[in-house]
MARDOBA-708296 format. One line per 8 residues: number of its first residue (from 1); for each residue x, y, z of N, C-alpha, C, CB. Coordinates in nm, 2 decimals. Atoms other than C-alpha are relative to their C-alpha. Glycine has a CB too. Example, Ala and Ser with C-alpha at 12.3 -4.5 7.8 and 13.67 -1.06 7.14 Angstrom:
1) 0.09 -0.12 0.00 1.23 -0.45 0.78 0.09 0.12 0.00 -0.10 0.00 0.12; -0.09 -0.11 0.00 1.37 -0.11 0.71 -0.08 0.11 0.08 0.04 0.05 -0.14 .
% end
This chain:
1) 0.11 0.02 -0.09 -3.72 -6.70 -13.26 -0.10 0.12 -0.01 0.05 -0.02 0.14; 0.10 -0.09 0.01 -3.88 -6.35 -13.30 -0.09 -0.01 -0.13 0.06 0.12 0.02; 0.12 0.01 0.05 -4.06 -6.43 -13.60 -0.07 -0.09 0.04 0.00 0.00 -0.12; 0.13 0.05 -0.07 -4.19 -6.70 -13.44 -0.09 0.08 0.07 0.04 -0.10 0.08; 0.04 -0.14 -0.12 -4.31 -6.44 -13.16 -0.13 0.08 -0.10 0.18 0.14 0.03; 0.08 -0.05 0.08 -4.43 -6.24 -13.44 -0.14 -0.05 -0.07 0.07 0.04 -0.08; 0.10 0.06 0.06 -4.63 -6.51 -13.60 -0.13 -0.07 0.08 0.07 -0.08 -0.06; 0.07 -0.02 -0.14 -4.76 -6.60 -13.27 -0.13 0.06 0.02 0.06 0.08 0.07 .
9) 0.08 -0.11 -0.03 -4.91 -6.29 -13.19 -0.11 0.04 -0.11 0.10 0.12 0.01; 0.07 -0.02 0.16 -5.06 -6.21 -13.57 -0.10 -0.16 0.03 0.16 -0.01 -0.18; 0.14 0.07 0.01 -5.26 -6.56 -13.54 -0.07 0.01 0.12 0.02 -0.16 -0.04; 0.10 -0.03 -0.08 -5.40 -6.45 -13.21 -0.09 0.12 -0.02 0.05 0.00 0.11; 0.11 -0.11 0.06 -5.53 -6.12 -13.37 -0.03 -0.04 -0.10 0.03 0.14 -0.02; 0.07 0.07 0.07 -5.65 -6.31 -13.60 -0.05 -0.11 0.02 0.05 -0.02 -0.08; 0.05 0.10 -0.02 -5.79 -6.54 -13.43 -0.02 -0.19 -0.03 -0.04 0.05 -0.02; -0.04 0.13 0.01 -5.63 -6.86 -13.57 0.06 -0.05 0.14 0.10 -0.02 -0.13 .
17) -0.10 0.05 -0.10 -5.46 -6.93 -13.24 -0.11 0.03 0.15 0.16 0.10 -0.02; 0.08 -0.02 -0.01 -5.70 -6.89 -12.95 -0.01 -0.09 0.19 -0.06 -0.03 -0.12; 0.04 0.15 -0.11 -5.77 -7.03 -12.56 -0.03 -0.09 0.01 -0.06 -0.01 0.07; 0.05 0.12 -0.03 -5.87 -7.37 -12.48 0.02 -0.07 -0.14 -0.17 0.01 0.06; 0.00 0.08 0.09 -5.70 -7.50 -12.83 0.11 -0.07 0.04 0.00 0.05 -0.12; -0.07 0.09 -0.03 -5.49 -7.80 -12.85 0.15 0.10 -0.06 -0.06 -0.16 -0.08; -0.16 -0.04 0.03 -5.08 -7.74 -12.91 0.05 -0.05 -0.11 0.11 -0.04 0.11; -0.04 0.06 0.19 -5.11 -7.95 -13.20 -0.06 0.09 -0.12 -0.09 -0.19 -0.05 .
25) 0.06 -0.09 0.10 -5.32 -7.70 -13.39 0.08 0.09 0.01 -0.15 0.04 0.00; -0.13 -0.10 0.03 -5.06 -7.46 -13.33 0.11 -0.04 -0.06 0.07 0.06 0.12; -0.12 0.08 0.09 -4.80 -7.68 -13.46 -0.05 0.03 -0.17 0.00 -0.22 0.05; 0.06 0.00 0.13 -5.04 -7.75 -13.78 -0.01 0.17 -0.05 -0.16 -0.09 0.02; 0.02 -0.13 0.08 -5.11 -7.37 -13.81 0.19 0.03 -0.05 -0.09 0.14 0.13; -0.10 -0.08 0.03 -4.73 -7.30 -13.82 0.03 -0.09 -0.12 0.11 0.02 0.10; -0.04 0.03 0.09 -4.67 -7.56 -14.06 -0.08 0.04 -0.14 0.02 -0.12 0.03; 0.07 -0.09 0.11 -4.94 -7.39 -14.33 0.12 0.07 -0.02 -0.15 0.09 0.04 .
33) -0.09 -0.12 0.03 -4.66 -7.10 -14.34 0.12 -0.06 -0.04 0.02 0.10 0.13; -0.11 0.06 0.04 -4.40 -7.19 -14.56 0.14 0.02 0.06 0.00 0.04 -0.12; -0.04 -0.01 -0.07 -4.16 -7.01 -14.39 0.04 -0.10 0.11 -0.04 0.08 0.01; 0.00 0.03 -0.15 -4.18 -7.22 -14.05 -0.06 -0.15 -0.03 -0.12 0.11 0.11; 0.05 0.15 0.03 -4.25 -7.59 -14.25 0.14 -0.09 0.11 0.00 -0.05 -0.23; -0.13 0.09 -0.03 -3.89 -7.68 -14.10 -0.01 0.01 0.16 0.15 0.07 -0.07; -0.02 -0.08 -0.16 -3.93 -7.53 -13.72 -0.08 -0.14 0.09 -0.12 0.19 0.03; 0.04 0.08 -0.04 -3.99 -7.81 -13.49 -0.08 0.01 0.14 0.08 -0.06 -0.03 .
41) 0.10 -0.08 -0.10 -4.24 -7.80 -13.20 0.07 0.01 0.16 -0.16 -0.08 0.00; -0.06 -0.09 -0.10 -3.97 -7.74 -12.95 0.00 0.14 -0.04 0.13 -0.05 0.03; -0.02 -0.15 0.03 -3.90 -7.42 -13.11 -0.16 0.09 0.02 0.06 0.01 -0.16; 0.11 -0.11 0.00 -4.27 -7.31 -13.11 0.01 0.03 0.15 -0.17 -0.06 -0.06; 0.04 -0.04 -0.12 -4.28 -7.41 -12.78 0.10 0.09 0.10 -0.02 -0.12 0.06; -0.10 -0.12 -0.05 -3.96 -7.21 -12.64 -0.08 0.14 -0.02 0.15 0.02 -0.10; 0.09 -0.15 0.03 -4.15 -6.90 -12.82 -0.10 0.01 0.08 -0.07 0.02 -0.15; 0.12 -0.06 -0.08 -4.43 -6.95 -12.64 0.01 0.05 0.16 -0.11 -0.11 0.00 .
49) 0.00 -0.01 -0.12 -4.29 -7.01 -12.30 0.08 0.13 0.01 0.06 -0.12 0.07; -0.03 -0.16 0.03 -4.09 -6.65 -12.40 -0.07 0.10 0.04 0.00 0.04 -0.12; 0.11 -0.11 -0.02 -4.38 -6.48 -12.44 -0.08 0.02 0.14 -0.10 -0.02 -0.10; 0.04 0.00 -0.16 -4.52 -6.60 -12.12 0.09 0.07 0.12 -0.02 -0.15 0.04; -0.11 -0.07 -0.08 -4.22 -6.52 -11.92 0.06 0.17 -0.05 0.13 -0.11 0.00; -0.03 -0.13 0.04 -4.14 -6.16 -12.10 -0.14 0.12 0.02 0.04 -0.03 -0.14; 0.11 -0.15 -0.02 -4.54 -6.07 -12.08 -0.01 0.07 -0.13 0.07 0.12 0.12; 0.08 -0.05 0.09 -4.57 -6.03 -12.46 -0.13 0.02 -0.03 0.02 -0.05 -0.06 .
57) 0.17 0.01 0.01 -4.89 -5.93 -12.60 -0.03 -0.16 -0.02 -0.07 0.10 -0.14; 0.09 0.13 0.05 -5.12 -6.25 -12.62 0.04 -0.11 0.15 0.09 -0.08 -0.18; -0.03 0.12 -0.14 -4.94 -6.44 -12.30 -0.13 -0.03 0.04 0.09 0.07 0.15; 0.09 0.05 -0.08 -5.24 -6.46 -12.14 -0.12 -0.11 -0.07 -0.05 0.12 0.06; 0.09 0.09 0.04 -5.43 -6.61 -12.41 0.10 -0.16 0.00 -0.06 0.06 -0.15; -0.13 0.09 -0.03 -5.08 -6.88 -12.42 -0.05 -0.10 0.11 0.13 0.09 0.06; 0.03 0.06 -0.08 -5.15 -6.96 -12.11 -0.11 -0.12 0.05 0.01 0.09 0.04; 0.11 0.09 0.01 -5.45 -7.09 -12.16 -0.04 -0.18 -0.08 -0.07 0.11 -0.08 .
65) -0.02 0.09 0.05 -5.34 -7.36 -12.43 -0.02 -0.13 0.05 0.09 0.02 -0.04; 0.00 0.11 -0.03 -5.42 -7.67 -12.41 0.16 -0.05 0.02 -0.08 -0.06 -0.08; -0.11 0.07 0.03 -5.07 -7.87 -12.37 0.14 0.10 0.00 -0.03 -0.08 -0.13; -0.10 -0.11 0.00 -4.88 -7.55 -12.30 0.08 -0.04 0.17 -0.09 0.20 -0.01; -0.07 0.00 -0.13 -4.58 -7.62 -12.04 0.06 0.09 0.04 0.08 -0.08 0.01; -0.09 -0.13 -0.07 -4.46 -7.31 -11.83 0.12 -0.02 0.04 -0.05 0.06 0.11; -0.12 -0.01 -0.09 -4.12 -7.26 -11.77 0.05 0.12 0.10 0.10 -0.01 -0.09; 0.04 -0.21 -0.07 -4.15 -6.95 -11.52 0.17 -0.03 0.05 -0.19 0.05 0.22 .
73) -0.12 -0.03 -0.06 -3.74 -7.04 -11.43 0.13 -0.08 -0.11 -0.01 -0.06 0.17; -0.04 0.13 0.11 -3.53 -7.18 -11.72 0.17 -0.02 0.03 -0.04 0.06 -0.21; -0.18 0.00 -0.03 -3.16 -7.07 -11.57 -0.04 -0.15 0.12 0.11 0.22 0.10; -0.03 0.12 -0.14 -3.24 -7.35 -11.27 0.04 -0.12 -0.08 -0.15 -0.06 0.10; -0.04 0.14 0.07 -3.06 -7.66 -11.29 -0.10 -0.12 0.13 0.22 -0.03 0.01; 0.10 0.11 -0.01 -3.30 -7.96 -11.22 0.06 -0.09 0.08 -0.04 -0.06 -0.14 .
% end
């Protein structure tokens, strides 16, 4: 999961990744990277809700995503 994290962060300073974009163009960007053709978009999305809840760099742009679901409590049982 941390290169996801890593890869994350790198297309928001690079600007592939970005507020007010859909969650499918994050999907599509990760699948460009050969690496991450196999990673399915639960996994992006665990990384993201990570970063949100840890307060990595970029959370706040995260937040912003279109189609981004917060998990702000993930030990609760439902």
């Amino acid at each position: 999961m941390n290169n996801i994290i890593g890869y994350i962060q790198r297309g928001i300073k690079l600007d592939k990744i970005y507020g007010n974009q859909h969650f499918a163009d994050i999907v599509k960007y990760f699948r460009e990277i050969p690496r991450f053709k196999k990673n399915s978009k639960e996994d992006i999305m665990m990384a993201m809700q990570r970063m949100v809840r840890a307060k990595y760099k970029g959370y706040r742009t995260i937040e912003l995503i279109i189609g981004f679901i917060p998990n702000p409590n993930p030990n609760s049982k439902r």
